[in-house]
N, C-alpha and C positions, 0 to 999 in steps of 0.2 A: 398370813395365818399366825395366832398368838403361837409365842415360843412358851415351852413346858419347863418351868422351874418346880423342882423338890428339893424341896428344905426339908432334913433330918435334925432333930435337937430333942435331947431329954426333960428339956425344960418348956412348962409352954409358954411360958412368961416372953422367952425369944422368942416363940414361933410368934406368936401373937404381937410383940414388934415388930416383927421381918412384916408379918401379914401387914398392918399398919403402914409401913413404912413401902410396902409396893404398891397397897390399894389402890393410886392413882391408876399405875399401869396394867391393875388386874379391869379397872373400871372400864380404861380408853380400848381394851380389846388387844392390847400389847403382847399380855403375855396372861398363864392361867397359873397358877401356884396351889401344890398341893402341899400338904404337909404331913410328915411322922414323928411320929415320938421314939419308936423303934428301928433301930436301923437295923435290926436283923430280921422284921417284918419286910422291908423295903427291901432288903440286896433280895430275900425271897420271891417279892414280886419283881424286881427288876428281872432276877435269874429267869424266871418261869416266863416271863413272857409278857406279865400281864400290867405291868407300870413301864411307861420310857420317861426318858428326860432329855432336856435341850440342855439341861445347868442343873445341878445338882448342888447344893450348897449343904455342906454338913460339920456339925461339930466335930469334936474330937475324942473330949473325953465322957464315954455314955457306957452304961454300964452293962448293956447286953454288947453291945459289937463297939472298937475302936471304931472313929472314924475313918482315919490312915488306912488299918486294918480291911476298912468296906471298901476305901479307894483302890488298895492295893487288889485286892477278889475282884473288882469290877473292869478295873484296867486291865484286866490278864482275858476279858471276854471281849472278842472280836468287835460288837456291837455298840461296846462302851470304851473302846480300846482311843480314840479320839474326840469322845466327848467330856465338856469340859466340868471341873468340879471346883469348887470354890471352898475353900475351909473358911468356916466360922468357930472360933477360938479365944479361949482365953492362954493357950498356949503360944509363944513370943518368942521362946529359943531358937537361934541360928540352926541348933543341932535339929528341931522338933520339925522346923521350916526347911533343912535340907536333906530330909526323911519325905518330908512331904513331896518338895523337887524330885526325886529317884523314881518315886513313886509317879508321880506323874499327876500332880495337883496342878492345878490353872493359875491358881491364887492362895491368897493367904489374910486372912479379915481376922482382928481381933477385936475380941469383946472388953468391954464394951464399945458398941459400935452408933455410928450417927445413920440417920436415916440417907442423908444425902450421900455417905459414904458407902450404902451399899446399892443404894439403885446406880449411884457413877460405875462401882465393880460391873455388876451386874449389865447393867447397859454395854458397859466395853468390853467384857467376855463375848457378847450376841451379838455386836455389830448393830445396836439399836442408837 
């Protein structure tokens, strides 16, 4: 069964690379990728019920909801409390990335990013 990736980013120029950059694996039946602009649309649907995910990959800095901020709300709900999140970031700080650790992030991808470099993430976050 394809694994559920949601990618959150304010920008759609990223989502639209990230899209690009898994098409293979959205093609072969791998995995299904949805996408937001809002991450306070998405924790809303997350919360309520009505979105899951297997991977979550989200930016950081977006101007309705932090990312950190979403990861922190989401890891505190039983449901998402071991699912894994991946930051996409132009954020680099030791300090930024061990905010992200506490919190309970997977990983840590900075932008700009290669295509090969996140399907590899990606891939060995899933065990694909």
């Amino acid at each position: 069964m394809a694994k559920k990736i949601i990618l959150v980013d304010d920008s759609k120029t990223i989502l639209a690379t990230a899209e690009m950059a898994l098409e293979d694996l959205v093609s072969a039946g791998t995995i299904t990728l949805k996408t937001y602009l809002n991450p306070a649309e998405l924790r809303d649907a997350l919360l309520s019920g009505s979105e899951d995910f297997d991977l979550l990959i989200s930016d950081i800095n977006m101007p309705q909801l932090n990312g950190l901020d979403l990861a922190r709300e989401l890891k505190q709900h039983a449901s998402f409390k071991t699912k894994p999140i991946l930051i996409l970031t132009t954020e680099s700080s030791a300090q930024m990335k061990a905010q992200g650790k506490e919190i309970g992030v997977t990983g840590w991808l900075v932008k700009p990013f290669s295509d090969e470099k996140l399907v590899k993430a990606m891939k060995m976050v899933l065990g694909l």
